[in-house]
N, C-alpha and C positions, 0 to 999 in steps of 0.2 A: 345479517346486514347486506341489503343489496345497493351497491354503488354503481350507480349509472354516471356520473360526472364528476370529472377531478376540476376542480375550480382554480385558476393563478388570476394575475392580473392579465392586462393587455398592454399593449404599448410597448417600449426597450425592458430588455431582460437581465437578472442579473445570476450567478451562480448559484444562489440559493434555491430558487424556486426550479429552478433548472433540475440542478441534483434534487431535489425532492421529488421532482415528475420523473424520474428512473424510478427512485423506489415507487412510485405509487402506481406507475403504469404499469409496472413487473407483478405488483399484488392485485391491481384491478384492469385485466387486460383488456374486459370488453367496455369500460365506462369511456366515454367520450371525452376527451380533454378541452376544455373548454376555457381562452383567454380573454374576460373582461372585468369591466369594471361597474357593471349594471347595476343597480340595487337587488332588482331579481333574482340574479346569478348570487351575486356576494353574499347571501340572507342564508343562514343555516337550515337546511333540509334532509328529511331522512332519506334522499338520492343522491347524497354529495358530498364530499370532500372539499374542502376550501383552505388555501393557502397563501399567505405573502397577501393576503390583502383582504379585508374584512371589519378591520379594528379592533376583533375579537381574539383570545385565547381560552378556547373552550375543546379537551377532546371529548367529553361527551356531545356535543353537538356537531364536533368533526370539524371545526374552524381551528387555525394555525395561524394566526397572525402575529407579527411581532413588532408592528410600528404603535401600536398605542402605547400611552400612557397608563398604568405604570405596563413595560413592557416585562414580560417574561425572563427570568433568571434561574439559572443554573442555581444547588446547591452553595458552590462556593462566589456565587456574586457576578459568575461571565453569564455576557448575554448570549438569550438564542437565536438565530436568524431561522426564519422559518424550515429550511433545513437540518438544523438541529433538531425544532417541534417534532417535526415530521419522523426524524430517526430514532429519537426521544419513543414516541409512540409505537410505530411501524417496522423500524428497522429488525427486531428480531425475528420477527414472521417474514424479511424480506430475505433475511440469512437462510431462514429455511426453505424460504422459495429458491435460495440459492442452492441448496443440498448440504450446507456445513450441518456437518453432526451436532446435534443436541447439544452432547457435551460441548461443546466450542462455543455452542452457539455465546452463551454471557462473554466468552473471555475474548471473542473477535467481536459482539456488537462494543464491548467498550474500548478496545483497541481504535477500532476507526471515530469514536465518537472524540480521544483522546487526541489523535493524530489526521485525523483527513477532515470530520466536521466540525469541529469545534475552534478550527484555525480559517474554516470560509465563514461562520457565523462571527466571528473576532473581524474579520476582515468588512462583511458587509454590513456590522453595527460601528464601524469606523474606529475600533478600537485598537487595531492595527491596520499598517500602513504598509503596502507591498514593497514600497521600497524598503523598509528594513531587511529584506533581503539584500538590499545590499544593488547599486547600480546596475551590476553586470546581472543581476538574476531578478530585478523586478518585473519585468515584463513576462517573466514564466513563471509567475507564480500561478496555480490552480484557477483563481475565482477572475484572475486578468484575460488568461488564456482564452475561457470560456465566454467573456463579453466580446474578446475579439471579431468571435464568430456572429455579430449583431450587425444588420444593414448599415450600411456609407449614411452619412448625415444627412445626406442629400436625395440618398433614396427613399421619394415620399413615392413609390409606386403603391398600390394597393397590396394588402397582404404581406408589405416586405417584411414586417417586425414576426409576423404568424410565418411566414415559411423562414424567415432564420433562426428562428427559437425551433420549432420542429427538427431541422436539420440539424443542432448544435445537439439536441437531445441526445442523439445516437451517438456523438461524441461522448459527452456527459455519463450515458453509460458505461461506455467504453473504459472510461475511467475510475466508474464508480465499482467496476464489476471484478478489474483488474486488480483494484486493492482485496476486495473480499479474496479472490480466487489467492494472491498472495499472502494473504496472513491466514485465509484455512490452512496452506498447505506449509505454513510454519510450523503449525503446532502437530501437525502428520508428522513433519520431519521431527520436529522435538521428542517424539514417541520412538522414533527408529534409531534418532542419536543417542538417547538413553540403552537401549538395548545393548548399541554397540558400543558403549561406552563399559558397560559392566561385563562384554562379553573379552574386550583390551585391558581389564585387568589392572598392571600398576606399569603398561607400556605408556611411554610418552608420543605413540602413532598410535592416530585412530583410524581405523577401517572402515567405511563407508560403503551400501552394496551400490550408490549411484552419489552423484552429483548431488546436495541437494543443500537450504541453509543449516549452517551445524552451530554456531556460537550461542546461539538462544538454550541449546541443550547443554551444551559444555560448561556453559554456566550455570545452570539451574542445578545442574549435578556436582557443580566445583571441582570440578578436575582439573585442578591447578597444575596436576603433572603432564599434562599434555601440552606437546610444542605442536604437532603439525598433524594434519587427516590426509589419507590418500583413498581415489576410491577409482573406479573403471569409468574411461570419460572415451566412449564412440570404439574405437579398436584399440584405445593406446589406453594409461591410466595417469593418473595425475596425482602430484604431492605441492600441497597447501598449506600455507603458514595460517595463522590465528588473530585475525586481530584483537587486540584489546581491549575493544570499544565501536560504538557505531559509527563515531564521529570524528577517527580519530584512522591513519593507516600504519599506526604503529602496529607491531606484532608481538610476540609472546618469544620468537625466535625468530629470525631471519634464513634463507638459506645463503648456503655459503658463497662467500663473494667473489670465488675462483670459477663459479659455476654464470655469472650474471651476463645475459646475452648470448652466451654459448649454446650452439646444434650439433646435434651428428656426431661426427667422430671428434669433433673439437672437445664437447660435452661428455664424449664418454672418456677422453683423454684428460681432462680436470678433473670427473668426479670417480674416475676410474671404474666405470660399473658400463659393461655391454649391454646395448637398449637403449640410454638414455637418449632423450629426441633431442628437447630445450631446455632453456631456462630461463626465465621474463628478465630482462634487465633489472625489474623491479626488487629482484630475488623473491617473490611470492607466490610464485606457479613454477612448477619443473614437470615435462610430461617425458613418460619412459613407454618404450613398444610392452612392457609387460607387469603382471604382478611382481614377477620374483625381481626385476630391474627398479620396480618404482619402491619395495620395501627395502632393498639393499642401499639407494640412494638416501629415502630416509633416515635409516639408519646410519648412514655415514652423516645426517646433515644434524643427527641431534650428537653425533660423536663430540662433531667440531661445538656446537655451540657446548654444550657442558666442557671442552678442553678452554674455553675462552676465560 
């Protein structure tokens, strides 16, 4: 298949068709993007991809539309916005344009199809409404953010609609690339928290050789007996409680509350242990100058919570 022309509309732009020209301009780098509304353009051809506008849903013929009648649906009844078509089709060849391992590749293309597209395709078939974020966070919602970046009402200069949709694009990636790049390296970490999950035994501290997300592992492996992870954070090392949930900043354990806000010699005079730097007012971060200081605090912080 040789694609010379990715096809959208023309005129104001909306997030769908937007995040679809990342992927498809990442998988088809030399085809010309091209925004109209012509009949010539919009007609299915074996030179082109055509999206968000056509009245068609056909991927054997390479068209992606999703304004006609009856429009396009998901297995369980949500609709798709052309966005979705597009990832629906494309998206796992565009993971692999991204480098995520094979293995990943199904369990991160449905990841984002769960969480990043299938809440703009909800949003620009009108079946959600950004305000249900709630006043204070409707205006940041993803698919608002990215209209923002659309010419002033009043800017009828020539080309304004085609140079802010262009420019917005690099945006658009930027976001769309950032999620891949963090739910690949979730499941890299899921692979090293296991390890050291089995290598800790029936301790309630998990050792970590960096920084990285741990609760996706810790759950998968159910290790209930774990209160907190420490691991080496720049020259000093760091001890982290657990939350419970995604949603939620409760923890599994707390650290101690003689310790909250405390530096320096203040902090090693409450927790009694030489090294220790801080401790977040939050009680959910404590950082020590060393291993032996960051596993002694540990250990004193799951003392106190099992004397509780």
């Amino acid at each position: 298949m040789t694609i010379s022309h990715l096809v959208t509309h023309s005129g104001g732009f909306h997030a769908d068709e937007l995040l679809s020209s990342v992927i498809l301009t990442r998988l088809f780098p030399q085809a010309q993007l091209i925004r109209s509304r012509d009949r010539a353009w919009i007609t299915p051809g074996e030179d082109r991809i055509i999206y968000d506008v056509g009245g068609q849903f056909d991927p054997d013929l390479r068209i992606f539309d999703h304004h006609q009648r009856p429009s396009p649906l998901r297995e369980d009844g949500q609709p798709y916005s052309s966005f979705g078509l597009i990832w629906a089709a494309f998206g796992r060849d565009y993971l692999r344009a991204m480098d995520v391992p094979e293995a990943h590749v199904d369990e991160v293309h449905g990841s984002l199809d769960r969480g990043f597209v299938l809440p703009v395709d909800l949003v620009d078939n009108g079946k959600v409404n950004p305000s249900e974020a709630g006043p204070l966070f409707a205006r940041l919602t993803l698919p608002v953010l990215l209209e923002t970046l659309k010419p002033a009402f009043d800017d009828r200069s020539e080309g304004a609609d085609d140079r802010a949709f262009f420019d917005a694009l690099s945006v658009a990636r930027a976001f769309v690339e950032a999620q891949i790049r963090s739910k690949a390296a979730k499941l890299r970490a899921e692979g090293m928290v296991l390890a050291a999950i089995e290598a800790a035994g029936e301790s309630a501290v998990l050792e970590l050789p960096m920084g990285m997300p741990f609760r996706a592992g810790v759950e998968a492996a159910g290790a209930d007996h774990l209160l907190f992870v420490v691991h080496p954070r720049g020259d000093d090392w760091a001890l982290t409680t657990i939350r419970t949930g995604d949603d939620t900043f409760a923890t599994r354990a707390d650290l101690p509350a003689a310790w909250a806000g405390l530096t320096d010699a203040a902090l090693e005079v409450a927790c009694g242990v030489t090294g220790a730097k801080f401790c977040h007012n939050g009680r959910f971060i404590a950082v020590a100058d060393s291993r032996a200081a960051i596993l002694e605090m540990a250990a004193r912080a799951v003392a106190e919570h099992r004397a509780q």
